[in-house]
N, CA, C and O atoms as a MOPAC input file, in Angstrom:
PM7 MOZYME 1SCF
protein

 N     33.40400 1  -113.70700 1    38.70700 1
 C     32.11200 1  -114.36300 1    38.63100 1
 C     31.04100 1  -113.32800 1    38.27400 1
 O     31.05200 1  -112.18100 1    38.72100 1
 N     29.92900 1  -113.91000 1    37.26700 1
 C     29.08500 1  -112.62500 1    37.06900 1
 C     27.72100 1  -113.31400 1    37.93900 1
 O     27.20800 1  -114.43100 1    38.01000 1
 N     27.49700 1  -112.11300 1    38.47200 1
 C     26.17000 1  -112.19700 1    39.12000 1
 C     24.94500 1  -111.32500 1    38.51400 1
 O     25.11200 1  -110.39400 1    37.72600 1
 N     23.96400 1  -111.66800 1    38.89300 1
 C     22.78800 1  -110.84900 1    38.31000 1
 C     21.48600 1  -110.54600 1    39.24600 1
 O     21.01100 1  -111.36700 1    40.03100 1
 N     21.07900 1  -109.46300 1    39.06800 1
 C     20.16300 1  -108.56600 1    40.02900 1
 C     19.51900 1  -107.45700 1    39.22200 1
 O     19.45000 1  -107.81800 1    38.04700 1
 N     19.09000 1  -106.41100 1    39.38100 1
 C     17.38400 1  -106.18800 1    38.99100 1
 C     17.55200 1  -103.88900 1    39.42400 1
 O     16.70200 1  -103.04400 1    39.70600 1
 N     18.96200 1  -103.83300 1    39.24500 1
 C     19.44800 1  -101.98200 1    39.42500 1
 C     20.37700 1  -101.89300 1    38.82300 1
 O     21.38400 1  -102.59800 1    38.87600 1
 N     20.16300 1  -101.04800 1    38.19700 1
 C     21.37700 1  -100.36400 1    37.33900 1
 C     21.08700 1   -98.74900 1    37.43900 1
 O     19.98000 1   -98.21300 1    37.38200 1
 N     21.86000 1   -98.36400 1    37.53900 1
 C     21.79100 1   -96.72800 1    38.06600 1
 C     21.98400 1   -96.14700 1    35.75100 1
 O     22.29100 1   -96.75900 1    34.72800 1
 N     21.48900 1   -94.44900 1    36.16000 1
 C     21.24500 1   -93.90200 1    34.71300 1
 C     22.78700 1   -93.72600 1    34.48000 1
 O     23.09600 1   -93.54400 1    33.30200 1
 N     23.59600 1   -93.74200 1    35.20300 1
 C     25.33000 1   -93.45800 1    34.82900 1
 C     25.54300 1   -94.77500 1    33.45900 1
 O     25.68000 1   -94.65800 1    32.24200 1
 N     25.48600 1   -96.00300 1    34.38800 1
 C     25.63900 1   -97.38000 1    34.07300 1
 C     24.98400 1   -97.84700 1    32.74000 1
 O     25.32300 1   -98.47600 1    31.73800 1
 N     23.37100 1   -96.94300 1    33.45500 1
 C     22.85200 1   -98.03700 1    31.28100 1
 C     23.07100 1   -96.91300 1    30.48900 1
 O     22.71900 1   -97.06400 1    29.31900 1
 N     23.54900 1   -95.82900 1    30.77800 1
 C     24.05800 1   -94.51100 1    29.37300 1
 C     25.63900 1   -95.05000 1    29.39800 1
 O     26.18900 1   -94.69700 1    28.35500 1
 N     26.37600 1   -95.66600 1    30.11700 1
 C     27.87300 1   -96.06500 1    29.52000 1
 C     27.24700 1   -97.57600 1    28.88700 1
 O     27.46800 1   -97.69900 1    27.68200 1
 N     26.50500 1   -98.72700 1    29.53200 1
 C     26.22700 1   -99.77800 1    28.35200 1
 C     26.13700 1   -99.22200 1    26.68200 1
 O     26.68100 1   -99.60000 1    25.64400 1
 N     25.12700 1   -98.09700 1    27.02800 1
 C     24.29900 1   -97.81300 1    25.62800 1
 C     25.56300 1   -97.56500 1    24.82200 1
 O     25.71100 1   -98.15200 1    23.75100 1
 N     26.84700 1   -96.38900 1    25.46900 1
 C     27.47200 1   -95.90200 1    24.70600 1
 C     28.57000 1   -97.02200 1    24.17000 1
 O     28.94700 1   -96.74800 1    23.03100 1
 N     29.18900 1   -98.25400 1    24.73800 1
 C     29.63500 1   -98.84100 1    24.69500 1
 C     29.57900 1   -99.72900 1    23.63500 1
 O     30.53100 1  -100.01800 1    22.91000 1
 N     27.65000 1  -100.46200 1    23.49700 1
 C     27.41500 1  -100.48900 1    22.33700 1
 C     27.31600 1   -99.85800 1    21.39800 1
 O     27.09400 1  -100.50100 1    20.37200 1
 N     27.37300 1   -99.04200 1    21.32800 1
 C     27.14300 1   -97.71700 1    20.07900 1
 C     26.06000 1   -97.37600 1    19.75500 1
 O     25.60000 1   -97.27500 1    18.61800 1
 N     25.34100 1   -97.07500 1    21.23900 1
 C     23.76900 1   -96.46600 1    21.16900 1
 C     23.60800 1   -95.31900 1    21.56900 1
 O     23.96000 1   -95.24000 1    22.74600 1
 N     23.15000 1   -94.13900 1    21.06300 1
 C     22.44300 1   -93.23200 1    21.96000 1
 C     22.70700 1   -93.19000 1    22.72800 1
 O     22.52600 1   -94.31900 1    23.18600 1
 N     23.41300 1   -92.16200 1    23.96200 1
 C     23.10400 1   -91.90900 1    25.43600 1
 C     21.99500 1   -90.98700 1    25.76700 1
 O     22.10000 1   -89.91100 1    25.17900 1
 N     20.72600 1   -91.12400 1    26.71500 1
 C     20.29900 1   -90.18100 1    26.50900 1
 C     20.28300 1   -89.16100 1    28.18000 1
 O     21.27000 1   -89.33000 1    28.89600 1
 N     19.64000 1   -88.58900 1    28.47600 1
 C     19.53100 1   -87.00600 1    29.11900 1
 C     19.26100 1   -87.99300 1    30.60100 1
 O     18.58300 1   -88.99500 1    30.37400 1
 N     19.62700 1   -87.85100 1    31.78700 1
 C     19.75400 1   -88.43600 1    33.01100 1
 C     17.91800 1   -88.53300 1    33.54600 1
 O     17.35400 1   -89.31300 1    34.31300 1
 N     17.48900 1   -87.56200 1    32.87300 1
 C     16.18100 1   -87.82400 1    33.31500 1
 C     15.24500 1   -88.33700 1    32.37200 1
 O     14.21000 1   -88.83000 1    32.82000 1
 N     15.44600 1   -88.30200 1    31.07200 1
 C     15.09100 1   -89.43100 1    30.48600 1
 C     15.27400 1   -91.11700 1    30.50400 1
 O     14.44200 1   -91.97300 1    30.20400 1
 N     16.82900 1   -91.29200 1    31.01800 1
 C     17.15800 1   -92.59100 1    31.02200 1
 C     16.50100 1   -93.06500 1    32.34400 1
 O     16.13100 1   -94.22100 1    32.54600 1
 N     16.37400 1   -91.80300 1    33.41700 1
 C     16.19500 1   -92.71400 1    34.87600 1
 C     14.15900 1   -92.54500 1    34.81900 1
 O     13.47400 1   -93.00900 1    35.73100 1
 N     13.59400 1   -91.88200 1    33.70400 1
 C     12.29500 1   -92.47200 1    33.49200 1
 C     11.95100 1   -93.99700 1    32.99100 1
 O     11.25400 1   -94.95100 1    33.33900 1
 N     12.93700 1   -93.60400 1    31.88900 1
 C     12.92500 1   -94.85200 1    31.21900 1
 C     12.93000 1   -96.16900 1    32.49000 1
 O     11.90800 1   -96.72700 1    32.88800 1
 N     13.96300 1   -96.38700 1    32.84200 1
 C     14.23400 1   -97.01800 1    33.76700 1
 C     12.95100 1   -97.49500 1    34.71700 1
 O     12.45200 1   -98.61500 1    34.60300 1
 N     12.59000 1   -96.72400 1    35.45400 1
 C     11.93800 1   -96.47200 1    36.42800 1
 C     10.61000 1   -97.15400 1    36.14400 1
 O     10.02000 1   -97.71100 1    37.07000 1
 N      9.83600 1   -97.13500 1    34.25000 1
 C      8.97400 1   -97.50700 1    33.83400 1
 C      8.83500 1   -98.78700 1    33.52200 1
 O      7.83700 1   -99.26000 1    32.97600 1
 N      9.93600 1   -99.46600 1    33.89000 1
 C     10.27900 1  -100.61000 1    33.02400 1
 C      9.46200 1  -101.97000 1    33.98900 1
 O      9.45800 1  -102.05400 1    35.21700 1
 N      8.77900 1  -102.99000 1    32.95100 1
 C      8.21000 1  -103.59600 1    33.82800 1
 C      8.89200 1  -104.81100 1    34.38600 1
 O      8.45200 1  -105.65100 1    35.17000 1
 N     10.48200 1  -104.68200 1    33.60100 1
 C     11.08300 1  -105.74900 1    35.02800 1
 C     12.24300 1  -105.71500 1    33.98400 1
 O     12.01900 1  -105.82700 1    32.77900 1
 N     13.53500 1  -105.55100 1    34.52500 1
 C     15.32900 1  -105.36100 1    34.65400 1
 C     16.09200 1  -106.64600 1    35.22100 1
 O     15.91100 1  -107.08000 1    36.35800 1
 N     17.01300 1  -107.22700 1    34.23700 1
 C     17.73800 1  -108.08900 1    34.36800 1
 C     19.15200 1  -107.24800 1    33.90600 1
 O     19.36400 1  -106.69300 1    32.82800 1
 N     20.29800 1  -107.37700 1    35.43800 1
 C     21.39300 1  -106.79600 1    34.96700 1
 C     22.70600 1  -107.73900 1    35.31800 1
 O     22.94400 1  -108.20100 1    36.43400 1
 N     23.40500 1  -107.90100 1    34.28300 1
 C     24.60100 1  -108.54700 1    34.97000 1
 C     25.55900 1  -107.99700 1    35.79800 1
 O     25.69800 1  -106.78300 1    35.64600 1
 N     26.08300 1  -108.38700 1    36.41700 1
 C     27.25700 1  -107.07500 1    37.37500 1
 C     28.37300 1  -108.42200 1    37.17700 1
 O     28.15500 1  -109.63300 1    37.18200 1
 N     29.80300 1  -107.54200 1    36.98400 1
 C     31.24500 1  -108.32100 1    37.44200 1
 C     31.61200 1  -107.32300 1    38.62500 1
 O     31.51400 1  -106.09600 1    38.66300 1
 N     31.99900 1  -108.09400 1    39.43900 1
 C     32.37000 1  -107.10300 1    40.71300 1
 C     31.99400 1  -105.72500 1    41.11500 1
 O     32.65200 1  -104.78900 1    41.56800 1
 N     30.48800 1  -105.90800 1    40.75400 1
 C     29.96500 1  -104.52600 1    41.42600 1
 C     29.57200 1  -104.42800 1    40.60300 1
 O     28.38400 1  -104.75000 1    40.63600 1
 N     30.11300 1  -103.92200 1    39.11400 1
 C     29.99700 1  -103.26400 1    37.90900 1
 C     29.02800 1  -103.58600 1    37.53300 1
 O     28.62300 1  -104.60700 1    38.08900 1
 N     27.92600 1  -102.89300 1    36.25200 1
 C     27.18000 1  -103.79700 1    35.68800 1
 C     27.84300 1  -104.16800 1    33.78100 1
 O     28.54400 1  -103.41700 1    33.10300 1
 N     27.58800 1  -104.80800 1    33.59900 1
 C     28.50000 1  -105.66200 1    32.45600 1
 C     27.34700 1  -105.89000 1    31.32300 1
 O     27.83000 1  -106.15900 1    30.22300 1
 N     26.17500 1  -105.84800 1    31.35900 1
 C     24.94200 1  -106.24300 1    30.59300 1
 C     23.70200 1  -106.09200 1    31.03300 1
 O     23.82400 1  -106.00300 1    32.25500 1
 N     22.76800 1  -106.02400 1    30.80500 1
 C     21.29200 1  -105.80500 1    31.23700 1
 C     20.34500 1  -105.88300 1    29.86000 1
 O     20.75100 1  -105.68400 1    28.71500 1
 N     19.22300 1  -106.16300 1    30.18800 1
 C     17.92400 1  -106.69600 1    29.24100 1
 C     16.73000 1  -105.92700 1    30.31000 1
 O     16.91600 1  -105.73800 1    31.51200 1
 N     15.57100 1  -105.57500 1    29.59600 1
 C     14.47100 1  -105.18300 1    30.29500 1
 C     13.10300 1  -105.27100 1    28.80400 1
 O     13.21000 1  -105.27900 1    27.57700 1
 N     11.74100 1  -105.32900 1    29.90800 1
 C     10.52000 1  -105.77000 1    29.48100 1
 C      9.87500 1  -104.35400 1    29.53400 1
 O      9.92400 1  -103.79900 1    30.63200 1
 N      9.30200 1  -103.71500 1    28.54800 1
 C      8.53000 1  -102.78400 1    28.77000 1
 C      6.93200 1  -103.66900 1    28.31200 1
 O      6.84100 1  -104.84200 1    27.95200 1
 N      6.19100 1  -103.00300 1    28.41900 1
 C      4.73600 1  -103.66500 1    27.86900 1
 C      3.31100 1  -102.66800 1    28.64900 1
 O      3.37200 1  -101.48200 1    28.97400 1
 N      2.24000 1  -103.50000 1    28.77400 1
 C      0.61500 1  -102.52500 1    28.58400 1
 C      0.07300 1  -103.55000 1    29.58800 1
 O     -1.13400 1  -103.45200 1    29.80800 1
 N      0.73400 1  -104.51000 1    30.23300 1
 C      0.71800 1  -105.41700 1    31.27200 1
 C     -0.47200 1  -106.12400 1    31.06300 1
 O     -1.14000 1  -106.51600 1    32.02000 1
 N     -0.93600 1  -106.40400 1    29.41900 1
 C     -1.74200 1  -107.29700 1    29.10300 1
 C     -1.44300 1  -107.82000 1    28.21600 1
 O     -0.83400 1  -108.85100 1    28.50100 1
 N     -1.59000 1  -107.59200 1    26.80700 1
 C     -0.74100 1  -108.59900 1    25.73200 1
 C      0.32900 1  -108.38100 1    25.28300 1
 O      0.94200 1  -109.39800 1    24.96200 1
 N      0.76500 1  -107.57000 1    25.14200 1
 C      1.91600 1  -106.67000 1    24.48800 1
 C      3.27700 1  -106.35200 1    25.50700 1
 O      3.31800 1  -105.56700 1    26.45400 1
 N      4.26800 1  -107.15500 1    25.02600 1
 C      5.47300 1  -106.69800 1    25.60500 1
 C      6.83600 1  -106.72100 1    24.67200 1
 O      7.38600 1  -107.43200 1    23.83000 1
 N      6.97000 1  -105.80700 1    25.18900 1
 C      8.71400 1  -105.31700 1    24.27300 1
 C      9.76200 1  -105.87500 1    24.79100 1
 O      9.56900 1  -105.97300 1    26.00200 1
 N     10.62800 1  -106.23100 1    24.53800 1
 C     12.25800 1  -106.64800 1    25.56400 1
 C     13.31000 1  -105.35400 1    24.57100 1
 O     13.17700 1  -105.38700 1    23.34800 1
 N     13.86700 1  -104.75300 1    24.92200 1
 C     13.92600 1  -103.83900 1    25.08700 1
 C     15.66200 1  -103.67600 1    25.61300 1
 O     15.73900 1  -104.48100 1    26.54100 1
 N     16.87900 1  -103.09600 1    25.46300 1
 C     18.09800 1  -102.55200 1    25.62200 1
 C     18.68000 1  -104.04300 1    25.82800 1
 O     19.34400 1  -103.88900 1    26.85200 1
 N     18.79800 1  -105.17900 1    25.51400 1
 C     19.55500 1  -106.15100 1    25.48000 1
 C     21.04900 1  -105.74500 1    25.09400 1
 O     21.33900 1  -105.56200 1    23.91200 1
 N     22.01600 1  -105.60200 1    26.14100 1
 C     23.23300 1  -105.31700 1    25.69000 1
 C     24.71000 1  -105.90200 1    27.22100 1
 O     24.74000 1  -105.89100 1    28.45100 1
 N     25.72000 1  -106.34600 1    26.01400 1
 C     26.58100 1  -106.95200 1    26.94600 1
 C     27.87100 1  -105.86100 1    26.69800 1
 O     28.11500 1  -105.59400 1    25.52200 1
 N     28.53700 1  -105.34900 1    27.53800 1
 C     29.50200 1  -104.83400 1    27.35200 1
 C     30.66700 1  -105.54400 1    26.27200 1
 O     31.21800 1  -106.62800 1    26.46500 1
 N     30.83400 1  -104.84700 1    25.37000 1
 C     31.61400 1  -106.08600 1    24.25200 1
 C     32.94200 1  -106.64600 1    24.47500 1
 O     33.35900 1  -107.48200 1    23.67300 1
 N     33.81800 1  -106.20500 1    25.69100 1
 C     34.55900 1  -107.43900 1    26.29600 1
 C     34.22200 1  -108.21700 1    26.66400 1
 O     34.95900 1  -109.18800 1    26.49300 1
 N     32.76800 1  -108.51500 1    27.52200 1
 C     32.08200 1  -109.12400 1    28.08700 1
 C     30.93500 1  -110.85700 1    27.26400 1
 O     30.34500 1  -111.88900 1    27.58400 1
 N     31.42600 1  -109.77900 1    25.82800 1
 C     30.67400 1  -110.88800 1    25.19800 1
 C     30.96600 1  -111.99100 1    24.52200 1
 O     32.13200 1  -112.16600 1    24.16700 1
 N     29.95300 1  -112.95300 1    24.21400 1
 C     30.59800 1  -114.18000 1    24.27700 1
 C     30.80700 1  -115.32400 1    25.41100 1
 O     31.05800 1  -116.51700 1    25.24000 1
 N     30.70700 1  -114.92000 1    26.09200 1
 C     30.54100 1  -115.84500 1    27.51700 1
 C     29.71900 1  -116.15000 1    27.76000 1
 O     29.87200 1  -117.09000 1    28.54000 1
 N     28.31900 1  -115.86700 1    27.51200 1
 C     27.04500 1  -116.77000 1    27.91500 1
 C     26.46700 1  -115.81400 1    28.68200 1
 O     25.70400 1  -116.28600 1    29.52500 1
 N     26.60800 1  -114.12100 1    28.68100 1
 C     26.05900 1  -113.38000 1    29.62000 1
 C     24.30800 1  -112.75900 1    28.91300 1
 O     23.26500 1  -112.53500 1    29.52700 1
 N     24.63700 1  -112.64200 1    27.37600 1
 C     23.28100 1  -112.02000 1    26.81800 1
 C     22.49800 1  -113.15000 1    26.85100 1
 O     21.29600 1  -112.88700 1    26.82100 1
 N     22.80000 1  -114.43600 1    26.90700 1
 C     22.20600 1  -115.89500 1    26.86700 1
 C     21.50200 1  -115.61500 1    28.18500 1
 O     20.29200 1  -115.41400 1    28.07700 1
 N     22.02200 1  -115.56200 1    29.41100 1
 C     21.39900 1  -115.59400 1    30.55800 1
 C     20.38100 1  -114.40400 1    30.56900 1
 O     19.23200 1  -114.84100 1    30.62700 1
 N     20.43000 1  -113.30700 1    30.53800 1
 C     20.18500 1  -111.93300 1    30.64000 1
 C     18.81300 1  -112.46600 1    29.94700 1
 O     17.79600 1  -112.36300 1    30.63400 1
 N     18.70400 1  -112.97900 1    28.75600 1
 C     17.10600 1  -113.23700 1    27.56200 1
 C     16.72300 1  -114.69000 1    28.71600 1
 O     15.50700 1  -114.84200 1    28.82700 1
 N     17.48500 1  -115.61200 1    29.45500 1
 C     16.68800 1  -116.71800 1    29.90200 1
 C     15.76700 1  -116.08400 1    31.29000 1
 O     14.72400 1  -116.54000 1    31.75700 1
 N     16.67100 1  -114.71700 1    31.80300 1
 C     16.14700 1  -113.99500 1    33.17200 1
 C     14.94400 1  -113.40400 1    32.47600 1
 O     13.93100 1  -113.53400 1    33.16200 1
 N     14.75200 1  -112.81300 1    31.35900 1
 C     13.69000 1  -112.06000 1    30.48400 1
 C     12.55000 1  -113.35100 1    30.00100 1
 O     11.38700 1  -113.16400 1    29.64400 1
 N     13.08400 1  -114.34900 1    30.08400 1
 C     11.88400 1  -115.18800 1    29.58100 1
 C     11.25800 1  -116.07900 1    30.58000 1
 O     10.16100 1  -116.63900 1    30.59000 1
 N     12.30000 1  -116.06400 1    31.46600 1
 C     11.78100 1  -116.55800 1    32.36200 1
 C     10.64700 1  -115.68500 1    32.99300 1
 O      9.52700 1  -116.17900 1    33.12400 1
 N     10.92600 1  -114.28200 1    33.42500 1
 C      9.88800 1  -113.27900 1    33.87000 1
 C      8.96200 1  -113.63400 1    33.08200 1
 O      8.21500 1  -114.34100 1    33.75900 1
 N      8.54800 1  -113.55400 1    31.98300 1
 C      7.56200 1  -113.26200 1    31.32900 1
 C      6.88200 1  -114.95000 1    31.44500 1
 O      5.74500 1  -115.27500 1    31.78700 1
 N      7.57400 1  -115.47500 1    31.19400 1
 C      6.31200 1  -117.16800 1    31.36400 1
 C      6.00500 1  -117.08100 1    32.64800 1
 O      5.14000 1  -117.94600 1    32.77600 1
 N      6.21200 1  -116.44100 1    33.97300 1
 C      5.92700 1  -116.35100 1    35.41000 1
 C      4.81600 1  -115.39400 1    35.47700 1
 O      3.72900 1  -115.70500 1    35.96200 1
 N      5.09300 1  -114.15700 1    34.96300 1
 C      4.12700 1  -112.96700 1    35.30900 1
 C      2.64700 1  -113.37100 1    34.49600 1
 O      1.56900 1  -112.86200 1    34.80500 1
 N      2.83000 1  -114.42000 1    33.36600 1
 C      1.26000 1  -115.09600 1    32.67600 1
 C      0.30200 1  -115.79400 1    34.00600 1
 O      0.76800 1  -116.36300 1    34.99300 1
 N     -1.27500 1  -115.53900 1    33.66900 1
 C     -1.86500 1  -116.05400 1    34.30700 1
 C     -2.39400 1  -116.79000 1    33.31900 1
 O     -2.11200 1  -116.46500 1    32.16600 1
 N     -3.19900 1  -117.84200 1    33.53700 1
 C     -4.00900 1  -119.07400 1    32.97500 1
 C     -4.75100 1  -118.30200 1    31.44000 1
 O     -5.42400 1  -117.28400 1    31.27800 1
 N     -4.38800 1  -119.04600 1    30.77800 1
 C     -5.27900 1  -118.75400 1    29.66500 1
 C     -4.83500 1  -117.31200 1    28.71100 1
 O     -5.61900 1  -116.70000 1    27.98600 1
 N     -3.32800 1  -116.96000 1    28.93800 1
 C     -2.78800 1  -115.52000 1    28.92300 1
 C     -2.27100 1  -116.02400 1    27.35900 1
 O     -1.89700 1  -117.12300 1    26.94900 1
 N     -2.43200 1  -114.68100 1    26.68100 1
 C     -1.50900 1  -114.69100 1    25.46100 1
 C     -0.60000 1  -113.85500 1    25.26500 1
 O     -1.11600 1  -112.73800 1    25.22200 1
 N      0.74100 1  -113.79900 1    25.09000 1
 C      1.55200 1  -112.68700 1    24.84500 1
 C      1.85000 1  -112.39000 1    23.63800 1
 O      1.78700 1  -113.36100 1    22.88500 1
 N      2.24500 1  -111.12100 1    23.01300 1
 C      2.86400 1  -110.67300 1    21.82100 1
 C      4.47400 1  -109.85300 1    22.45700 1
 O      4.70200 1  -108.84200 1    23.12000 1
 N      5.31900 1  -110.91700 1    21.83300 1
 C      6.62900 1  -110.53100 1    23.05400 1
 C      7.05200 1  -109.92200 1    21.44800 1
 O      6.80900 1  -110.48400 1    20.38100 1
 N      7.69200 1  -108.72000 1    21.63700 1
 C      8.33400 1  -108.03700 1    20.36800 1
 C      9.76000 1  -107.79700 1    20.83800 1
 O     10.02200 1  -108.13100 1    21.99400 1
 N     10.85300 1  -107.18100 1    19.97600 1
 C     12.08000 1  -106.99300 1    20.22200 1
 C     12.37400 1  -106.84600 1    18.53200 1
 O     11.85600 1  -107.53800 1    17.65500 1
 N     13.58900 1  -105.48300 1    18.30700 1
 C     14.23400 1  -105.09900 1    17.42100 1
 C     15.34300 1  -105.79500 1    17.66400 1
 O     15.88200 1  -105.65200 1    18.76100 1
 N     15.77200 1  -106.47800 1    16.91800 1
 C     17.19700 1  -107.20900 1    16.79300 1
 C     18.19400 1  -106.27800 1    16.38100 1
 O     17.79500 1  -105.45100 1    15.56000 1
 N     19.41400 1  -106.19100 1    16.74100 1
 C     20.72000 1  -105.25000 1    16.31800 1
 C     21.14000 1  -106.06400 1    15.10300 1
 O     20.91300 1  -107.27300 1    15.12100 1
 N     21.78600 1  -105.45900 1    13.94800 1
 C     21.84300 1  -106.37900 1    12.68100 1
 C     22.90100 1  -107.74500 1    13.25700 1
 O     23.78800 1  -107.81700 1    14.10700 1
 N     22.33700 1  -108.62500 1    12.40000 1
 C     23.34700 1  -109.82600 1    12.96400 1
 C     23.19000 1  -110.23600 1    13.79900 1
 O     24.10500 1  -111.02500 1    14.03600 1
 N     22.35800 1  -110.20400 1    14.68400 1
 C     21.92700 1  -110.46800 1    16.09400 1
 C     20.37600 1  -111.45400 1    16.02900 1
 O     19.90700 1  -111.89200 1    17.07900 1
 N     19.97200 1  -111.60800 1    15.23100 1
 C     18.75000 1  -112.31400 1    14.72400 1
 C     18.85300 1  -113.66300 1    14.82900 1
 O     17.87500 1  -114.36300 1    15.09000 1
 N     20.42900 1  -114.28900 1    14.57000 1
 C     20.48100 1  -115.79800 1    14.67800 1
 C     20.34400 1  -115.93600 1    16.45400 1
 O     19.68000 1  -116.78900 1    17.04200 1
 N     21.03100 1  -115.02800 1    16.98000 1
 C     20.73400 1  -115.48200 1    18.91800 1
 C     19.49500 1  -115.26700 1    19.39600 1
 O     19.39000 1  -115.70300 1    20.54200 1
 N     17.96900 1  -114.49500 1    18.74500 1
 C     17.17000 1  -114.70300 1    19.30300 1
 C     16.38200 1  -115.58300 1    18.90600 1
 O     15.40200 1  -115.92600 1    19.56700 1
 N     16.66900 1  -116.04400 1    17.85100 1
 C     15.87500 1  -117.40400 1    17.02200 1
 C     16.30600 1  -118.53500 1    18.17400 1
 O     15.52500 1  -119.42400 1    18.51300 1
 N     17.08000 1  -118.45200 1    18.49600 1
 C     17.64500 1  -119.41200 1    19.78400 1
 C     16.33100 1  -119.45100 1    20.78800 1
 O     15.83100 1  -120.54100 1    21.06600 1
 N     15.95300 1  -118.59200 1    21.15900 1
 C     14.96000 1  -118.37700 1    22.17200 1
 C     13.15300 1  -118.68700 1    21.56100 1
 O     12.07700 1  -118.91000 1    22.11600 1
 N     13.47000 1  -118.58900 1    20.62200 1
 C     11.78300 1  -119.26500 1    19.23400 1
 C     11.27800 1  -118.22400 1    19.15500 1
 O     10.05100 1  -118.27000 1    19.23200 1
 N     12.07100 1  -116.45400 1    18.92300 1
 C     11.28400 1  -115.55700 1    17.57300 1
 C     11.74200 1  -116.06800 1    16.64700 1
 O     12.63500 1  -116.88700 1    16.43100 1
 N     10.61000 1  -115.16200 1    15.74300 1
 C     10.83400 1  -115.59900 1    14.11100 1
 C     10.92200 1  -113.78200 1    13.32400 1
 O     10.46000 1  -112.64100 1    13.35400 1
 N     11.66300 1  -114.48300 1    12.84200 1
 C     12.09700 1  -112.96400 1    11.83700 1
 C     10.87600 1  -112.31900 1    11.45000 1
 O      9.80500 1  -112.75700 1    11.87100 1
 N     10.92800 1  -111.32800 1    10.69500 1
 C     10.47100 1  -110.58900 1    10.12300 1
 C     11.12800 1  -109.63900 1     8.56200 1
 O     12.18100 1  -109.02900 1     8.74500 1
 N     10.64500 1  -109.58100 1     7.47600 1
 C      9.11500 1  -110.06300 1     7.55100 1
 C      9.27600 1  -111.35500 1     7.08400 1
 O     10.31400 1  -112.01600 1     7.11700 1
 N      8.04900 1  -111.72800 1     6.58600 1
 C      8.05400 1  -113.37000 1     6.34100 1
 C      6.83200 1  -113.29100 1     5.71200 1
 O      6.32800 1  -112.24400 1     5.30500 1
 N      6.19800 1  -114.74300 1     5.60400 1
 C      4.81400 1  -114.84100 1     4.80200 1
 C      3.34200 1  -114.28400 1     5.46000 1
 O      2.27600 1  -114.02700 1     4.90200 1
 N      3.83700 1  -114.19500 1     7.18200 1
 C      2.79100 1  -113.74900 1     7.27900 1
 C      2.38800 1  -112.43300 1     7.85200 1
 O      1.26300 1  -111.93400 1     7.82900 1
 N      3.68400 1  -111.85900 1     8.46800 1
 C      4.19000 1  -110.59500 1     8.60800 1
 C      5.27600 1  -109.49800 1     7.74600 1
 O      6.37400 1  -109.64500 1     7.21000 1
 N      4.41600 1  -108.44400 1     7.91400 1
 C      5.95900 1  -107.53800 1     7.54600 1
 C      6.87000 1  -107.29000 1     8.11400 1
 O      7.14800 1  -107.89300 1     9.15000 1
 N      7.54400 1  -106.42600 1     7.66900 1
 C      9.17500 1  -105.57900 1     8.53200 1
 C      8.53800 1  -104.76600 1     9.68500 1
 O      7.65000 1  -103.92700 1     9.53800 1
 N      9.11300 1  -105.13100 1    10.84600 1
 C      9.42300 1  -104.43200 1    11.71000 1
 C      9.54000 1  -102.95800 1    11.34300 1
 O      9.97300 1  -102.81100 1    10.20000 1
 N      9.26400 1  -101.77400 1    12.02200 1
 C      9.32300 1  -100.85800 1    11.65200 1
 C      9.53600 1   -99.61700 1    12.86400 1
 O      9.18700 1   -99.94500 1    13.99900 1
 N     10.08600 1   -98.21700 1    12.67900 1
 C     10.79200 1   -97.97600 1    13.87600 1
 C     10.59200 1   -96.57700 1    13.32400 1
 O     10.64000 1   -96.47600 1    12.09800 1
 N     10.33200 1   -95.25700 1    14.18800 1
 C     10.35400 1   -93.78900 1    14.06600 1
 C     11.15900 1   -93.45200 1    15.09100 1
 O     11.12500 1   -94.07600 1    16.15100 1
 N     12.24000 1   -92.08600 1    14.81300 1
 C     12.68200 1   -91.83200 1    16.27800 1
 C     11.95600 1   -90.18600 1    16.11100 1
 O     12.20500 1   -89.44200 1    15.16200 1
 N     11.05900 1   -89.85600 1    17.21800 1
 C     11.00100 1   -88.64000 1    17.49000 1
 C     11.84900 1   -87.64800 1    18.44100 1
 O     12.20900 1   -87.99400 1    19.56700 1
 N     12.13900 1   -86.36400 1    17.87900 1
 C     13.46900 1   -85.51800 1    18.94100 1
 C     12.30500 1   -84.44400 1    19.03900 1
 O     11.51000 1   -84.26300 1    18.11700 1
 N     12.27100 1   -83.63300 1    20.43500 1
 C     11.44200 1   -82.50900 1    20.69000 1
 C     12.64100 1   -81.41400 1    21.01100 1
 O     13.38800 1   -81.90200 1    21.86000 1
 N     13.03700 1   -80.18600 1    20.63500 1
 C     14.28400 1   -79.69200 1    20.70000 1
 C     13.17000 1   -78.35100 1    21.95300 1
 O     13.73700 1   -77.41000 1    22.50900 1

């Protein structure tokens, strides 16, 4: 049975990341990262964690969703489905009256038809451009 809760230790989302074929990064980068995040949805199978999604944002208009990832045995079952309904659900809760959000998220290629599920819209289009992305390294 998968359950879901709100910790994932820096071991756990650097084996997700690597699992998907992301970046692992430095224990004290990931457990900043972490730590900053303005709210964590993680799946666990027996302890384990199996998937997780998180909201970064400026806790006024602007929010990111941010490491959406299911362990890829794991996927397919309806776990990244839940993980974005725990993420959307937060975010229509944490609005107060009269609130507007700009909810953003980089899609992994191919991955664009499951968040259209949830009512983003691609990019670019007629009235936006491409998404766009820098990675900075400080050696």
């Amino acid at each position: 049975m998968i359950t879901y809760g709100n910790k994932i230790s820096e071991k756990e989302y650097n084996d997700l990341r690597k699992a998907v074929g992301w970046n692992t990064l430095s224990k004290e980068q990931a457990e900043r990262g972490l730590m900053n995040s303005a709210f964590l949805t993680v799946a666990y199978k027996d302890g384990k964690a199996v998937g997780m999604a998180r909201v970064v944002g400026d806790g006024g208009y602007i929010v990111i969703i941010a490491d959406v990832m299911v362990l890829p045995e794991f996927q397919g079952q309806g776990i990244g489905r839940q993980l974005m309904n725990n993420v959307m659900d937060y975010l229509k809760n944490s609005m107060q009256k009269n609130d507007f959000l700009m909810v953003n998220l980089m899609a992994a290629p191919n991955k664009e038809g499951f968040y259209k599920k949830f009512g983003f819209i691609e990019r670019p289009n007629e009235n936006m451009g491409a998404g766009m992305v820098m990675y900075l390294k400080k050696e």
